[in-house]
Structure formats: C-alpha cells, structure tokens
C-alpha positions in Angstrom: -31.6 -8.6 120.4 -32.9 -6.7 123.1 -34.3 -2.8 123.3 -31.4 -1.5 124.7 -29.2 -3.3 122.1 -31.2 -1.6 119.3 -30.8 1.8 120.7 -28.6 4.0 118.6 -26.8 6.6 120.7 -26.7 10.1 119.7 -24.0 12.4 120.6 -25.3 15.7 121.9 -22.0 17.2 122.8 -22.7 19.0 119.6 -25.6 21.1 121.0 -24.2 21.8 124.6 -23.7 25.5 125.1 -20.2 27.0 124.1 -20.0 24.6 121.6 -21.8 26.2 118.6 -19.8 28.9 116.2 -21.7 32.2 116.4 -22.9 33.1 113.5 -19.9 34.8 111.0 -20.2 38.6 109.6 -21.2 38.8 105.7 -20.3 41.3 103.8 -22.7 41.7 100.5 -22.8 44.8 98.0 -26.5 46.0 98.3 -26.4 48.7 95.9 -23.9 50.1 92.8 -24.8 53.3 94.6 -22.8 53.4 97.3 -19.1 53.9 96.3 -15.6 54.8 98.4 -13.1 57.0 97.2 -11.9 54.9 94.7 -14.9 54.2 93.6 -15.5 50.4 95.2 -18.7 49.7 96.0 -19.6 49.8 99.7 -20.4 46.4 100.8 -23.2 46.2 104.1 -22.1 44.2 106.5 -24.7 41.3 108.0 -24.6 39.2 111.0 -27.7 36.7 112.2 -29.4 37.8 115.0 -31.0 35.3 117.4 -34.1 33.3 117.7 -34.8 34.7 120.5 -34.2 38.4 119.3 -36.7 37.4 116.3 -39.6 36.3 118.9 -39.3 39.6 120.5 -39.3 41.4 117.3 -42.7 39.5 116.6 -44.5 40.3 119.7 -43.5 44.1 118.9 -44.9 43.9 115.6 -48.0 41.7 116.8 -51.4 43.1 117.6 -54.6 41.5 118.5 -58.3 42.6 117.4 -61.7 41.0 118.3 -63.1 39.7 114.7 -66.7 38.8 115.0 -67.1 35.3 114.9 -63.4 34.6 115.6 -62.8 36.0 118.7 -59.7 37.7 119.7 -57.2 37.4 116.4 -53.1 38.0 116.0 -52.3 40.4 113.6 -48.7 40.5 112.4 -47.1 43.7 110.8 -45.5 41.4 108.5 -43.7 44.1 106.3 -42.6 46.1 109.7 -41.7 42.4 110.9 -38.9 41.8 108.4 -37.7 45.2 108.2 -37.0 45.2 112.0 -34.7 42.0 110.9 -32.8 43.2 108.6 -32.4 46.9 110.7 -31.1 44.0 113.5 -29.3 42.1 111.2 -27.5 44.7 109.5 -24.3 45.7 111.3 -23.1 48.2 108.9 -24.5 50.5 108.3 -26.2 50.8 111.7 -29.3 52.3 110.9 -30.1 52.7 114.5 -26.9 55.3 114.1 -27.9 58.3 116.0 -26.0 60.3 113.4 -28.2 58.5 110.5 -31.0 59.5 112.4 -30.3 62.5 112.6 -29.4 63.4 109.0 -32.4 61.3 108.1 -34.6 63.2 110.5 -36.5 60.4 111.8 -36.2 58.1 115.2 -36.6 55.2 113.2 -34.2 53.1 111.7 -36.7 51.9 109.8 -37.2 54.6 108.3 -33.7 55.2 108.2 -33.5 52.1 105.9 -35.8 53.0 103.3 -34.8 56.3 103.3 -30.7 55.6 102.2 -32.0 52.6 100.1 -34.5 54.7 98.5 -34.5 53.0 95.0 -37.1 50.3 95.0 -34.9 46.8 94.8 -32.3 47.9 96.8 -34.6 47.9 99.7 -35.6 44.6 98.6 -32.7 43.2 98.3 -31.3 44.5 101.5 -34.6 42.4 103.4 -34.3 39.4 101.1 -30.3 39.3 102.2 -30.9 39.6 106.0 -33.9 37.4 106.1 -31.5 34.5 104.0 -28.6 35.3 106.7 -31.4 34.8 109.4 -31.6 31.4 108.1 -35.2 31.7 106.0 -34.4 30.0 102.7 -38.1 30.6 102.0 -39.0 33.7 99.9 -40.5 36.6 101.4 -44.5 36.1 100.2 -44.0 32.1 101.7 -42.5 33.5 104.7 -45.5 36.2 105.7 -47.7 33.6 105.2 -46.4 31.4 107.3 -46.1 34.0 109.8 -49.5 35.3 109.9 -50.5 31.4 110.0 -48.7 31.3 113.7 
C-alpha cells in the first residue's frame, strides 16, 4: 500500500468559520434569594464568552515582579481573574449595569457581584457556574493552579 493510500482524510468543513453554533444562553437559579412577584426564583442568565475575551482578561489581571534569583515573574490575580469571567459571562444581571453601579456605589462590577451575592456560596456558585459554561470542567483550586503555572 503506499503512503498516500494510508492517509486517512479528515474533514475540516467542521471548523471553517460560520460553521460553528455560538455558544446558547443558560439560564441557572443562583440564589433562593432572589424571587419575582410570584415568588419564582430569578434565574441569571449565562452565555460563554470567547477565548479570545479570556486572554485579554488575563493580561488585565497579570502583573510581573522581579523575584531574586528568578528574574522577571508573572503574577496572576487569580481570584480577580475568574471573577472578571463570570462578570463577562453573566448576561443577566449585567453587573456592568450602570444603574447597579450606581445603587451599589461602586465602578466595578466586580464589586457589583459580590455585593448582590453577598451570602458566601452564592458568590461561589455564581463563579463555579460561569467558569463550567466557559468550558473549565476543572474545579476552581485545579484551575488557578494551572493558571499561575502558564
């Protein structure tokens, strides 16, 4: 048989651009404490941002020192990291809302974010939720480490 016989061919039609889905919204109850009118509770809505939009979140969140011994070293705000994710990632509520802001009295959604989910594991469960729709199926400890290992 020769070698070009053997060769398997691969369709990439799959990968050519407008041929992907984008990425669906998901709707997920964060917290019992937010409730409508009829007293259903308020689901956030998520949609994955992309990889792109992650690498620039990085280099935001990345700083470099001189460690002796080392040289110059990349320091990632890990926990800022994430949380600028899931502030991304989050479609509703927008917590870059200038009317959140506003009530919240802080420029950053962020802040914003930890703020309306002020009970401990909702905050947690709101950056577990959009770093899973993001496409991390690692938990959160595996993934820092694996960040500030880049």
């Amino acid at each position: 048989m020769s070698e070009k016989q053997n060769k398997k061919v691969y369709d990439l039609s799959f990968f050519m651009p407008g041929q992907t889905i984008e990425a669906e919204e998901v709707k997920v109850p964060i917290s019992k404490r937010f409730v409508d009118k009829e007293g259903n509770v308020v689901p956030f809505i998520f949609k994955a941002i992309t990889t792109e939009r992650i690498d620039e979140l990085e280099k935001e969140n990345t700083t470099y020192k001189n460690v002796k011994g080392r040289g110059r070293v990349k320091d990632l705000d890990s926990q800022r990291f994430y949380a600028r994710i899931a502030v991304e990632t989050t479609v509703y509520p927008n917590f870059k809302a200038k009317e959140l802001r506003e009530a919240y009295k802080t420029e950053d959604p962020v802040e914003v974010a930890k703020r309306v989910l002020s009970v401990g594991g909702e905050y947690a469960n709101w950056l577990n939720k959009a770093i899973e729709i993001n496409g991390f199926d690692d938990d959160l400890e595996d993934l820092e480490e694996a960040a500030k290992n880049l």
